[in-house]
TORKOL-4160 file (C-alpha; in steps of 0.2 Angstrom, whole numbers, padded with zeros to 4 digits, m for minus):
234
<pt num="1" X="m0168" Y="0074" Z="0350"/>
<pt num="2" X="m0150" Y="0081" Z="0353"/>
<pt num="3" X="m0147" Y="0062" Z="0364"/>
<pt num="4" X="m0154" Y="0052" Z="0349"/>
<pt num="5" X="m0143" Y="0065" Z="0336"/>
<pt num="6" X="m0126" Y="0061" Z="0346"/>
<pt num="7" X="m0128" Y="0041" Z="0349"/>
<pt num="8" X="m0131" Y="0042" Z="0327"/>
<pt num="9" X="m0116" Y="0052" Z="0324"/>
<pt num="10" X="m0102" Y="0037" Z="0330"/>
<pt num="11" X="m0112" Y="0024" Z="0320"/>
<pt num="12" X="m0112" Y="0035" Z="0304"/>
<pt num="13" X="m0090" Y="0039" Z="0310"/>
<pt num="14" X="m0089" Y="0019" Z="0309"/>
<pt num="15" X="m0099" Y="0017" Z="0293"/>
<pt num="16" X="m0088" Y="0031" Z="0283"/>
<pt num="17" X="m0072" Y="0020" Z="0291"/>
<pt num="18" X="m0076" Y="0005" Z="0286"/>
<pt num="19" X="m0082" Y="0011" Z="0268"/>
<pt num="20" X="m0065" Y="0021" Z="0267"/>
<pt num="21" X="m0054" Y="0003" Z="0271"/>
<pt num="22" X="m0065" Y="m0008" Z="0261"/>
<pt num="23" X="m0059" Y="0004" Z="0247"/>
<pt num="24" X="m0042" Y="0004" Z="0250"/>
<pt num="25" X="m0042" Y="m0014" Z="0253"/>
<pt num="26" X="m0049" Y="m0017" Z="0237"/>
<pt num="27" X="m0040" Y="m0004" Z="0229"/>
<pt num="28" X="m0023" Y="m0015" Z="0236"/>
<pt num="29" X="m0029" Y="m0032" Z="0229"/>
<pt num="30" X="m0033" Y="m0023" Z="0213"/>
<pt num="31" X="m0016" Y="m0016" Z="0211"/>
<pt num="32" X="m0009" Y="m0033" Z="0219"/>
<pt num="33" X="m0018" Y="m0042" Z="0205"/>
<pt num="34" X="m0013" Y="m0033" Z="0189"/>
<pt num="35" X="0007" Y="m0029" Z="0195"/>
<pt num="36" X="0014" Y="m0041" Z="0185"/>
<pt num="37" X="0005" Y="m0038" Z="0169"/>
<pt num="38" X="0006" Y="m0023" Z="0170"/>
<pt num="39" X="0027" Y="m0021" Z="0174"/>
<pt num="40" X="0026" Y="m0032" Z="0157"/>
<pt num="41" X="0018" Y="m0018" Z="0149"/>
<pt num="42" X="0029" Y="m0003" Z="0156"/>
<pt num="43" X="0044" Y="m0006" Z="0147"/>
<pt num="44" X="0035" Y="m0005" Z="0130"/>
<pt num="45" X="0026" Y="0008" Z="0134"/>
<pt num="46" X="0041" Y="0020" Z="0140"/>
<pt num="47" X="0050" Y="0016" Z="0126"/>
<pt num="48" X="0033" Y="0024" Z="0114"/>
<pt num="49" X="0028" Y="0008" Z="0104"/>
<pt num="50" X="0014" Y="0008" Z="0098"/>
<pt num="51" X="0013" Y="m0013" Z="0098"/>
<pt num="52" X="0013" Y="m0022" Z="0115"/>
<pt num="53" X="0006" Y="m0004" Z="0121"/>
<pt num="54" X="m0010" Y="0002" Z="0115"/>
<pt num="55" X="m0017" Y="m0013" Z="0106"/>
<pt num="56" X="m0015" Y="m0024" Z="0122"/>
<pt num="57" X="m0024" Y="m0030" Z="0137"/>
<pt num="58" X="m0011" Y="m0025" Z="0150"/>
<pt num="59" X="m0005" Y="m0008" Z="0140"/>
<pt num="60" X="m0024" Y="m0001" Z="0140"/>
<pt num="61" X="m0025" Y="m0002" Z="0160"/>
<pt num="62" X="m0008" Y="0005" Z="0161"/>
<pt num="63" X="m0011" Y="0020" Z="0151"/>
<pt num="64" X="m0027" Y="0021" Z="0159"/>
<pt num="65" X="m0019" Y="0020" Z="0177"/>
<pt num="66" X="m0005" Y="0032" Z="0171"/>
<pt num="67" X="m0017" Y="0046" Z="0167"/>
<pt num="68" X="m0028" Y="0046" Z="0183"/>
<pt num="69" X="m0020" Y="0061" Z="0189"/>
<pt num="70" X="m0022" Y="0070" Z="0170"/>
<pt num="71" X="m0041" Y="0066" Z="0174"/>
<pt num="72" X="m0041" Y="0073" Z="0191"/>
<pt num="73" X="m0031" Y="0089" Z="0186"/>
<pt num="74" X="m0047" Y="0091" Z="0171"/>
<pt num="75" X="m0058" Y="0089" Z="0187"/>
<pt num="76" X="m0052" Y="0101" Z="0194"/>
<pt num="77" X="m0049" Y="0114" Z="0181"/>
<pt num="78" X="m0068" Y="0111" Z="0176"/>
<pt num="79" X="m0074" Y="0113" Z="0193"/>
<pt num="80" X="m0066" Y="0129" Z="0194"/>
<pt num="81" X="m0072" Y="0135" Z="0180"/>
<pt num="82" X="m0090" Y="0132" Z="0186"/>
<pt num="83" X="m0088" Y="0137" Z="0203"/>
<pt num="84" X="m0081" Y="0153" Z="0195"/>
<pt num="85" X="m0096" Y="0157" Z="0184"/>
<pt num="86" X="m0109" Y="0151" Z="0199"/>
<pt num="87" X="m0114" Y="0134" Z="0193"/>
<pt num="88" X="m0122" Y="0121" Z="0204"/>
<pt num="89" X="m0115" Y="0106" Z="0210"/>
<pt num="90" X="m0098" Y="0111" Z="0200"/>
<pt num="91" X="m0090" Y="0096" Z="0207"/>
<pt num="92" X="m0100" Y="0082" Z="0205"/>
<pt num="93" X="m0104" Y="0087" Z="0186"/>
<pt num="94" X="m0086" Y="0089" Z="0183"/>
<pt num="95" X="m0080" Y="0072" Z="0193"/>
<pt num="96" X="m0097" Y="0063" Z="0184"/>
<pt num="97" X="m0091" Y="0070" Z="0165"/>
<pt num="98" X="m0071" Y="0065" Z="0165"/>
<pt num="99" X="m0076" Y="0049" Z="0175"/>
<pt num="100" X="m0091" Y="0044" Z="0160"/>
<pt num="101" X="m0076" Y="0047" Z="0149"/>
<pt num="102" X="m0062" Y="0039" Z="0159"/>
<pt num="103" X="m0070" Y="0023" Z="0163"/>
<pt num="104" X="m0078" Y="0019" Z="0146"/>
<pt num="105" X="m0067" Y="0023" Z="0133"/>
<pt num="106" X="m0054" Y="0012" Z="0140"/>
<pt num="107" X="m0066" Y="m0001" Z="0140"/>
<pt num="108" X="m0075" Y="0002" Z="0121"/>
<pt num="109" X="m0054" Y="0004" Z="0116"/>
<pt num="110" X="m0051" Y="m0016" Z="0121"/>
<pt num="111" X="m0069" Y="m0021" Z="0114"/>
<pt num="112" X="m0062" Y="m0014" Z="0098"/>
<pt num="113" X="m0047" Y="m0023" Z="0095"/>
<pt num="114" X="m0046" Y="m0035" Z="0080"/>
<pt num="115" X="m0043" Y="m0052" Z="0083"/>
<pt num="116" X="m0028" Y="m0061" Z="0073"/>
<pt num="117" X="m0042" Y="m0064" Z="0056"/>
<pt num="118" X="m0048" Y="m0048" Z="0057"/>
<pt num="119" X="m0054" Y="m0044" Z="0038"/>
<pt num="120" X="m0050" Y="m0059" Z="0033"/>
<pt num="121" X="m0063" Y="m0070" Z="0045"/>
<pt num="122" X="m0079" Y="m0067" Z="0039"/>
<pt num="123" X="m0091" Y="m0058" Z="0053"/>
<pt num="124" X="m0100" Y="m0071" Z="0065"/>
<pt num="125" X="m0119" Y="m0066" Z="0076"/>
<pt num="126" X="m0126" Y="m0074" Z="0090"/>
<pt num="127" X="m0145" Y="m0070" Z="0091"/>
<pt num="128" X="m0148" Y="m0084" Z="0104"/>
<pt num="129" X="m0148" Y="m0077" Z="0120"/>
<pt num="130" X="m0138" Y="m0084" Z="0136"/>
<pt num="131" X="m0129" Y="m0098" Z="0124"/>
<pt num="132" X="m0113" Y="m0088" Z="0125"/>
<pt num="133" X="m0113" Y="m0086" Z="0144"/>
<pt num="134" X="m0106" Y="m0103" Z="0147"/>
<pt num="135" X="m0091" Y="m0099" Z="0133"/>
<pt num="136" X="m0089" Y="m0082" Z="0143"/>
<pt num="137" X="m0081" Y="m0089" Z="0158"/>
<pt num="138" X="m0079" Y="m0077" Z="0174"/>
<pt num="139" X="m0065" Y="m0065" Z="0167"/>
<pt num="140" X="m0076" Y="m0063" Z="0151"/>
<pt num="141" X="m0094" Y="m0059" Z="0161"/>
<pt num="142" X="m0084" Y="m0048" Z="0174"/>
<pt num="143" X="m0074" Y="m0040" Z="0158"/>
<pt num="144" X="m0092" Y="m0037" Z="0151"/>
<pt num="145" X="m0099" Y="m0029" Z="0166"/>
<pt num="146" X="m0086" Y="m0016" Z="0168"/>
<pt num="147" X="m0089" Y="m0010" Z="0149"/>
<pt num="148" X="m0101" Y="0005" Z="0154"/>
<pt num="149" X="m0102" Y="m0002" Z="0173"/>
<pt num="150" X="m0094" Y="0018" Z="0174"/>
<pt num="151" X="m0105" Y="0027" Z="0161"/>
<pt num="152" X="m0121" Y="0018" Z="0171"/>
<pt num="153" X="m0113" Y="0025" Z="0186"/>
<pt num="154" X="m0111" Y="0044" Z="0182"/>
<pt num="155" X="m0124" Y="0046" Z="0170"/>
<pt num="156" X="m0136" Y="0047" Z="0182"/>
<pt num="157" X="m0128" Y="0057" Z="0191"/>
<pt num="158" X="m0124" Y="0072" Z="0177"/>
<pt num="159" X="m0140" Y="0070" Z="0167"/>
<pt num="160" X="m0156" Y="0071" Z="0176"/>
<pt num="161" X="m0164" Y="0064" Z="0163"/>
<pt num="162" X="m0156" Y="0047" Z="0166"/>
<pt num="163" X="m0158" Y="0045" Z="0182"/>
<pt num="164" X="m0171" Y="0030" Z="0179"/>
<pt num="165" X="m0166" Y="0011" Z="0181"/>
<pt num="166" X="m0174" Y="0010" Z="0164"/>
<pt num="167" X="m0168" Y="0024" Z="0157"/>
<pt num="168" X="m0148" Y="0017" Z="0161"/>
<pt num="169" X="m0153" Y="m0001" Z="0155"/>
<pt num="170" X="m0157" Y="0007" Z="0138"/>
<pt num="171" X="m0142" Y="0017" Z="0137"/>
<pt num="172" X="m0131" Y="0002" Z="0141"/>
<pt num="173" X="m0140" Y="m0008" Z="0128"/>
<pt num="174" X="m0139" Y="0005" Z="0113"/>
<pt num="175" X="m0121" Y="0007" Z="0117"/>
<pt num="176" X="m0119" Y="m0010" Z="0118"/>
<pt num="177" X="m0124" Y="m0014" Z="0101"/>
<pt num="178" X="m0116" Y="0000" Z="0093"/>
<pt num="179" X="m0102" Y="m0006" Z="0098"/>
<pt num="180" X="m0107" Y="m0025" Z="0093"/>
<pt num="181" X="m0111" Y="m0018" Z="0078"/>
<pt num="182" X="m0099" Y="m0010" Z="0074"/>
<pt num="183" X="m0086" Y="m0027" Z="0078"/>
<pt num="184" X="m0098" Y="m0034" Z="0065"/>
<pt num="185" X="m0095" Y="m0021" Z="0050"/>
<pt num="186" X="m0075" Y="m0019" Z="0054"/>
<pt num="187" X="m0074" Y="m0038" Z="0052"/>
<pt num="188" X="m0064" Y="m0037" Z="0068"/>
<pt num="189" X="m0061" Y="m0056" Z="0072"/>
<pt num="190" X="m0076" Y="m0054" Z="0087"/>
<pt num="191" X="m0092" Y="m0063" Z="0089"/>
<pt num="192" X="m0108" Y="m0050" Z="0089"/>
<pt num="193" X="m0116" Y="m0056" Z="0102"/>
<pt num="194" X="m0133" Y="m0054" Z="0110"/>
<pt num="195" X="m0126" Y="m0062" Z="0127"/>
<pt num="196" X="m0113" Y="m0046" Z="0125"/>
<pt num="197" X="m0128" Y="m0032" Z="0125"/>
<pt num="198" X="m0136" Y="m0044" Z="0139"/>
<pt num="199" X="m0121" Y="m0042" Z="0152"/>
<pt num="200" X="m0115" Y="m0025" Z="0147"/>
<pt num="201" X="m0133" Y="m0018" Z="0150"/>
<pt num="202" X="m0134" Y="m0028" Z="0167"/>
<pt num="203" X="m0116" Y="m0021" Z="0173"/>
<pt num="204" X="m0122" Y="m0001" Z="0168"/>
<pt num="205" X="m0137" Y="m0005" Z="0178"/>
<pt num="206" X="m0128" Y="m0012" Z="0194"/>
<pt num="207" X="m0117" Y="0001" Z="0192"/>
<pt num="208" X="m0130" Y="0014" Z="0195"/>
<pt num="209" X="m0141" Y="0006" Z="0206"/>
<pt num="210" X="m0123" Y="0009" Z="0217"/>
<pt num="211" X="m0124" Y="0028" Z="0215"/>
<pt num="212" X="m0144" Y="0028" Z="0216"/>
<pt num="213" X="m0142" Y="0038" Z="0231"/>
<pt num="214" X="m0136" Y="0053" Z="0222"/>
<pt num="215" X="m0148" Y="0053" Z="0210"/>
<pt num="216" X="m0161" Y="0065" Z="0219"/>
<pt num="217" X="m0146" Y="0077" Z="0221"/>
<pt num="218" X="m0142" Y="0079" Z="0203"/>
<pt num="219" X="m0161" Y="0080" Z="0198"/>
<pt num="220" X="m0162" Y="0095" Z="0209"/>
<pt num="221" X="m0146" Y="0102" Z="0200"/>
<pt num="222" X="m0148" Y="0114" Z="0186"/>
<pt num="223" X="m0139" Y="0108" Z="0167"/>
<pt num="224" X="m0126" Y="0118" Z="0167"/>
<pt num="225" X="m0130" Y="0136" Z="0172"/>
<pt num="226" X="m0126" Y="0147" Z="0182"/>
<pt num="227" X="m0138" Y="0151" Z="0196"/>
<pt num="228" X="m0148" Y="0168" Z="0196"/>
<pt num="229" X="m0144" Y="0184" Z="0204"/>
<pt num="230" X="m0155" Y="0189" Z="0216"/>
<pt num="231" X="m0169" Y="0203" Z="0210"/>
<pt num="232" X="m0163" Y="0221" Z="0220"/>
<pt num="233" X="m0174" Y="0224" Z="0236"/>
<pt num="234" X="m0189" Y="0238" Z="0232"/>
């Protein structure tokens, strides 16, 4: 048992190696990829314009790349705080509640934009599913995917509750179409579209299929108290 403990500790080194350059690899192509639209961006955004800044593609992911360590420093302040008072799996609840938030509302902020007619272009549905797909193109499905492709991935993982394939599909869904929904009643210039709930669901789904493996772990965890003392002896 110790022979077949030892050969299985060098293939699980090699797996975490690999796992760890994949990630920075793609972390590198990601940052080589958005450089330019984003140096486009910096200039208005130092100088605290509001236009060219927060209502644009390439400003969003700059503020949200600027405020990664924020995020981290209100992980860690959370999980402090929990640790202090005794909570369970302090870290993970704190990592899964800032990333929910971090990686969405970036996402629902862009979805939210108003085109060049907003309240002037009367609001326009699509009911017919899989007819806008073709008018999506890649960069339109993959921009759909990663609308709640983080809340699919943490949810899970901080609620017990929703730690279900299903039970993700229809959180994606309904947050899907409040958000169509709400592009609809704004008058926001944007096509309510079934296709849209369609591929934001699936991208919440293959999002937590990918962190299905801690799933069992934060069904075990507690909601967010601290653990019992133990009962004095006699």
């Amino acid at each position: 048992m110790n022979d077949s403990a030892s050969l299985s500790a060098p293939p699980r080194r090699t797996r975490g190696i690999v796992l760890v350059v994949l990630a920075v690899l793609g972390m590198a192509s990601a940052v080589s990829t958005v450089r330019r639209p984003l140096m486009m961006a910096a200039p208005t955004c130092m100088a605290g314009r509001w236009h060219g800044c927060f209502d644009t593609f390439n400003g969003v992911v700059l503020m949200t790349l600027v405020t990664v360590p924020l995020a981290a420093l209100v992980v860690w302040a959370l999980a402090r705080r929990r640790r202090a008072a005794g909570v369970t799996w302090a870290w993970r609840m704190s990592v899964a509640e800032v990333g929910m938030a971090h990686g969405t509302v970036p996402f629902v902020w862009l979805t939210m934009m108003p085109g060049g007619g907003a309240g002037t272009v009367p609001a326009r549905v699509s009911l017919v599913p899989l007819r806008d797909l073709l008018t999506m193109g890649p960069i339109g499905i993959g921009g759909n995917l990663l609308i709640f492709a983080a809340l699919g991935f943490f949810a899970p993982m901080r609620f017990a509750a929703l730690a279900s394939v299903p039970r993700v599909l229809a959180l994606g869904a309904g947050c899907s179409v409040l958000v169509e929904t709400a592009q609809y009643v704004l008058r926001l210039d944007r096509v309510s579209s079934v296709d849209d709930v369609l591929v934001n669901a699936a991208g919440a789904v293959l999002a937590a299929l990918a962190s299905r493996r801690w799933w069992r772990a934060a069904a075990q965890a507690p909601s967010d108290q601290p653990r019992p003392a133990p009962a004095p002896a006699g």
